[in-house]
C-alpha positions in Angstrom: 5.3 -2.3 -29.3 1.2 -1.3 -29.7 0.6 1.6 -28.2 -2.6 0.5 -25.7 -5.7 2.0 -25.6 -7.9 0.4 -22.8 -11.3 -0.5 -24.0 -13.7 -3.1 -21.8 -17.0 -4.0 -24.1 -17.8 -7.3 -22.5 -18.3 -8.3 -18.4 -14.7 -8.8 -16.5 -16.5 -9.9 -13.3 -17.9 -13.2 -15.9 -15.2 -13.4 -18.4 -11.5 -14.8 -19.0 -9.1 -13.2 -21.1 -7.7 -16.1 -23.5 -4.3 -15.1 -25.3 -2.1 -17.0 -27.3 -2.7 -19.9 -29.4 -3.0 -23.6 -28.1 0.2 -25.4 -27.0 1.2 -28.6 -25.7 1.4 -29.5 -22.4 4.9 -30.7 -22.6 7.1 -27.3 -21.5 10.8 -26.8 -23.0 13.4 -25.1 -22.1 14.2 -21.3 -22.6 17.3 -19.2 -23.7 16.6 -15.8 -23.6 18.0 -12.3 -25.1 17.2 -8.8 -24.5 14.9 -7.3 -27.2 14.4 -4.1 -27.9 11.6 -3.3 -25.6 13.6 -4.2 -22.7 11.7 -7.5 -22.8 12.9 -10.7 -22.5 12.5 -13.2 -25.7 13.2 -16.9 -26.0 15.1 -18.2 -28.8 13.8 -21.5 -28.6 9.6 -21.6 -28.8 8.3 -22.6 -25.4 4.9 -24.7 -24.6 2.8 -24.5 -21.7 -0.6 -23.6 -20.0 -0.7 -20.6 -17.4 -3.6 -19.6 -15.7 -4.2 -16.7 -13.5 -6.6 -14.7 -11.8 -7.3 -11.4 -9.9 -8.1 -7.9 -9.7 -10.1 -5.9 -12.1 -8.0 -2.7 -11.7 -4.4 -4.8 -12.4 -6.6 -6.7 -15.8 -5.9 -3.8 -18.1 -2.1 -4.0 -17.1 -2.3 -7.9 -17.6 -4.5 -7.8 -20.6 -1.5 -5.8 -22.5 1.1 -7.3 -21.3 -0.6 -11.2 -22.1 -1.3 -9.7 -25.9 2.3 -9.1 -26.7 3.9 -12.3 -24.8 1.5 -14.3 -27.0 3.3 -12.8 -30.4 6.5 -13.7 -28.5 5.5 -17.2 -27.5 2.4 -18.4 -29.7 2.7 -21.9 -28.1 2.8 -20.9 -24.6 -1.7 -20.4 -23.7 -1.7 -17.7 -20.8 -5.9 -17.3 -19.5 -6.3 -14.4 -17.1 -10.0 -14.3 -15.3 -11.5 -11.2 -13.4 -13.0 -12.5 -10.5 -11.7 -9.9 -7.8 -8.8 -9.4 -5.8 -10.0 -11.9 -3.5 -11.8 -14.2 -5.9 -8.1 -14.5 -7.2 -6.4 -15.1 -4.1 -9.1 -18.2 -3.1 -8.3 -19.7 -6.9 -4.6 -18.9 -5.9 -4.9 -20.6 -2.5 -7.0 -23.6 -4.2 -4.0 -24.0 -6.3 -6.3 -23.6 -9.5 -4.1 -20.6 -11.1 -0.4 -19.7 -11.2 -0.5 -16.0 -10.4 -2.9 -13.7 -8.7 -3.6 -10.3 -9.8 -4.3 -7.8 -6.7 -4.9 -4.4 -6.1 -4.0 -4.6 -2.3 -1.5 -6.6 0.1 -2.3 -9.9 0.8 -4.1 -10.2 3.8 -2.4 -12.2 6.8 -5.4 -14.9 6.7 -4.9 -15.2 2.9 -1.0 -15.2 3.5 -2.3 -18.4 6.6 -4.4 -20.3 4.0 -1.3 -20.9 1.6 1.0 -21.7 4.1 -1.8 -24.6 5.4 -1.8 -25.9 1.7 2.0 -25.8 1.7 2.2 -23.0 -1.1 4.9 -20.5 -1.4 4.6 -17.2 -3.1 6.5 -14.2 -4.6 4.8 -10.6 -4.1 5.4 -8.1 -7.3 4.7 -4.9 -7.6 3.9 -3.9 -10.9 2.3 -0.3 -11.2 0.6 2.4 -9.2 -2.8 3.5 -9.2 -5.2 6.3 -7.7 -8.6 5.2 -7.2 -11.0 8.2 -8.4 -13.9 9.3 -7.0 -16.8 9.9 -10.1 -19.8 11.4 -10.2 -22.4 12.0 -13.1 -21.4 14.8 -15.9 -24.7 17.2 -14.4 -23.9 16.9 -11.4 -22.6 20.9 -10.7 -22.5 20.9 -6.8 -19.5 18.8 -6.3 -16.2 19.8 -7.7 -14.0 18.9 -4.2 -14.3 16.6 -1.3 -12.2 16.8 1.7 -11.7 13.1 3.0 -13.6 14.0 6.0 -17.2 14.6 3.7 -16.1 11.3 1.9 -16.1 9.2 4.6 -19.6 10.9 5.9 -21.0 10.3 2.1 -19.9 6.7 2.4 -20.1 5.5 5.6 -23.2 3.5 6.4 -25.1 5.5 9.3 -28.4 3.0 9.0 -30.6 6.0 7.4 -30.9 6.5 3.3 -28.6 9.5 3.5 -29.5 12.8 0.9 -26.9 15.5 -0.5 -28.2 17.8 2.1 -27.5 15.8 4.6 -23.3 16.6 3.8 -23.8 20.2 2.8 -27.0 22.0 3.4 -26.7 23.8 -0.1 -26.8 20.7 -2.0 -29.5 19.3 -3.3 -32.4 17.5 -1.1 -31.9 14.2 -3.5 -30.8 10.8 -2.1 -27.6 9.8 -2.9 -27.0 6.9 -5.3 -23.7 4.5 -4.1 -21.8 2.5 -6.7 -19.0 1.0 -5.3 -16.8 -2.5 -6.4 -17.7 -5.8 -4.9 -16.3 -7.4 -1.6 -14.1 -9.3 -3.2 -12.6 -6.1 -4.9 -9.2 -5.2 -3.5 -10.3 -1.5 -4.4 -13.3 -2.0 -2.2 -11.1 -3.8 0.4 -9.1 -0.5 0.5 -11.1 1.8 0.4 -13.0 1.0 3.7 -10.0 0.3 5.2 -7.6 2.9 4.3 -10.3 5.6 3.6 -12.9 4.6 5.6 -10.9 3.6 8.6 -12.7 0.3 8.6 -16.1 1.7 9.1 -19.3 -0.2 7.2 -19.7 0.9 3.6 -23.1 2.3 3.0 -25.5 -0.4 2.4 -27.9 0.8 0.2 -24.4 0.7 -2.4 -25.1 -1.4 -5.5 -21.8 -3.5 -5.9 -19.9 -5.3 -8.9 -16.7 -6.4 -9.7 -17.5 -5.3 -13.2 -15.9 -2.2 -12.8 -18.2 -1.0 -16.5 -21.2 -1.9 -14.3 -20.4 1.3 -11.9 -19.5 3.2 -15.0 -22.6 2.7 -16.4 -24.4 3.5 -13.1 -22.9 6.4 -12.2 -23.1 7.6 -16.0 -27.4 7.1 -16.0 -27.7 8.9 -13.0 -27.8 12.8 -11.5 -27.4 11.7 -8.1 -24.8 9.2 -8.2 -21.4 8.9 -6.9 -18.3 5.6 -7.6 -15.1 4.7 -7.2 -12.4 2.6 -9.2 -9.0 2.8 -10.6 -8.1 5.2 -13.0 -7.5 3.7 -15.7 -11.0 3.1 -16.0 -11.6 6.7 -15.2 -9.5 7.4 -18.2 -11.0 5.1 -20.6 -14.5 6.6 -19.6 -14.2 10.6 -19.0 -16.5 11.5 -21.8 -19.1 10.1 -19.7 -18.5 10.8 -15.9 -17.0 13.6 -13.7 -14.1 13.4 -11.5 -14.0 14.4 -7.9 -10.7 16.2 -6.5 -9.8 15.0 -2.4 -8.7 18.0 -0.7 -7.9 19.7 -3.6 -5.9 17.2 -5.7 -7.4 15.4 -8.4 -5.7 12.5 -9.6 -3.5 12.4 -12.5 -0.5 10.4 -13.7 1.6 13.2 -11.7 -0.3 13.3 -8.5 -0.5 9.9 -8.3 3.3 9.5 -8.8 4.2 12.5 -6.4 2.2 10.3 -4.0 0.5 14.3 -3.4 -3.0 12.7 -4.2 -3.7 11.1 -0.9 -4.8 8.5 0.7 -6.5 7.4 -2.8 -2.9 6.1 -4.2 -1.8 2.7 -4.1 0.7 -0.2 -5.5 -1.0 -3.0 -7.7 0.9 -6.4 -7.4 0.9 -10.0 -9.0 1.5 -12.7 -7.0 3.5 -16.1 -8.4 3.4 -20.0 -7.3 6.9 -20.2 -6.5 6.6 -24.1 -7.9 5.3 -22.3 -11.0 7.8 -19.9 -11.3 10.5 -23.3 -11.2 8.2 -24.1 -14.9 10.4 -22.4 -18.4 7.3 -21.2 -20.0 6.0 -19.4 -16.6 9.3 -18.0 -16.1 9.6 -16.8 -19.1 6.3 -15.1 -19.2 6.9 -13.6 -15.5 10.2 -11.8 -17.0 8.6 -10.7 -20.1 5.9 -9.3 -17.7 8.1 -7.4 -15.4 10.2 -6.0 -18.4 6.9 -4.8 -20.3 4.9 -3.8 -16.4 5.7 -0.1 -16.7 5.8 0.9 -20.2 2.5 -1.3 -20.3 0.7 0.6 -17.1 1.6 3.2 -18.5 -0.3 2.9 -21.7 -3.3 1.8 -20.2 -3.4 4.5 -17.9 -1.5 4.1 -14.5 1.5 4.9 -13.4 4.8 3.2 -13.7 6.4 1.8 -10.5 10.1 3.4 -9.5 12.9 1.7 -11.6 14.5 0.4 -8.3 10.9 -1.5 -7.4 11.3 -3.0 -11.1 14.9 -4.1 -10.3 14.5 -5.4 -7.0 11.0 -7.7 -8.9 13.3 -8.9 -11.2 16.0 -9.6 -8.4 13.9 -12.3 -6.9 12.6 -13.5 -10.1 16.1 -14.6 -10.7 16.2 -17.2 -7.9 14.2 -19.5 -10.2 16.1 -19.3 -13.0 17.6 -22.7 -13.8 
């Protein structure tokens, strides 16, 4: 298996990732054998169409895993779009996708809209993540924030808010905010589990294009951004990380679960009527099989083998 190296060129927030050549619609039957890899492969070539949709922070996971099911199955056409955490889940409850890819919980009026449309779902957790606080390379007054300063940085107080106004020895500059769109489940999270639900700053230019805040922060002295890691990773020639209380993230902290309250589970969620489908199946085992050595390659952090087994545990219930 490739060893990944995460690389975004072209806008997530506007773009669909389209693996694996054309099939048929008709589906077969599967009969499958360990590989390997751990993964699961089908003797007999499937057919199908699956389409899902989602979070920006779980697409590097996806876009990995999607690359090498499509050498697997070639006749089986998997399309992932980036439209947001909960872009994905109002495709998911509009029954236009299969899967949704989310970097939070499902919220409980989400979790009401499927049940009105008569849709059941399986929740899996596929990886961890620490969202990281960035700020521009020449910026050389910030090197730690307790989570107490973040929250005063980032919480909207209805005046344009300065450096200074945090620490009187910074400088007397006005702080630049790039921060993930509202239908990010990174930006969803981070107001409500950092921010305690209090209003993001509105002066903060916003984007589910997670390269959009990269380049942002990246242009300018005075900026400051959040996203995943990964995307940290894939970018730290260009920006400068932020420790929280001393802890900066890194595939150790964010495993220890020391670099807090920044870490947090990424899930996909599957049409259970889908998951009844051979070729969906199929691609939903070969995904949990491949979800941690794949996160990890990309950058995150690998779920506990026991989450993995207990994913894979209610996978089986749709096995025919």
């Amino acid at each position: 298996m490739k060893k990944w190296k995460y690389l975004m060129v072209t806008s997530m927030a506007t773009s669909a990732l389209l693996l694996g050549a054309c099939g048929a619609d008709q589906k077969a039957g599967n009969s499958s054998s360990e590989t390997s890899t751990g993964a699961e492969s089908s003797d007999e070539q499937l057919q199908g169409k699956i389409a899902g949709d989602g979070s920006s922070t779980v697409s590097p996971i996806m876009e990995a895993i999607v690359e090498e099911y499509s050498a697997t199955q070639p006749n089986v056409q998997v399309a992932v779009g980036v439209s947001g955490t909960g872009g994905g889940f109002e495709k998911f409850i509009n029954g236009e996708t299969d899967f949704s890819n989310a970097s939070r919980p499902i919220k409980d009026e989400e979790a009401a809209k499927l049940k009105e449309k008569g849709v059941d779902y399986t929740e899996f957790e596929i990886a961890y993540d620490g969202i990281s606080i960035v700020v521009n390379k020449d910026n050389d007054w910030i090197e730690d924030l307790t989570v107490k300063q973040l929250e005063e940085i980032w919480v909207d107080n209805g005046k344009k808010k300065k450096w200074s106004d945090i620490n009187k020895d910074w400088p007397n500059e006005e702080i630049k905010f790039y921060s993930p769109g509202t239908d990010s489940g990174t930006y969803d999270y981070f107001v409500n589990d950092v921010l305690e639900e209090q209003q993001l700053d509105k002066s903060a230019t916003l984007s589910e294009d997670d390269n959009v805040l990269v380049t942002g922060v990246e242009a300018d002295k005075n900026a400051i951004g959040y996203f995943g890691f990964a995307y940290y990773e894939a970018n730290k020639d260009k920006l400068k990380i932020v420790k929280i209380d001393g802890v900066e993230p890194t595939h150790d902290t964010i495993q220890s679960g020391d670099y807090t309250p920044l870490s947090r589970p990424l899930f996909v969620y599957a049409n259970n009527k889908a998951l009844e489908d051979p070729a969906m199946y199929n691609f939903m085992e070969y995904a949990l099989n491949n979800a941690g050595e794949m996160a990890e390659s990309v950058g995150y952090v690998k779920s506990p083998d026991d989450v993995y087994a207990e994913d894979k545990k209610k996978l089986e219930e749709f096995k025919k």
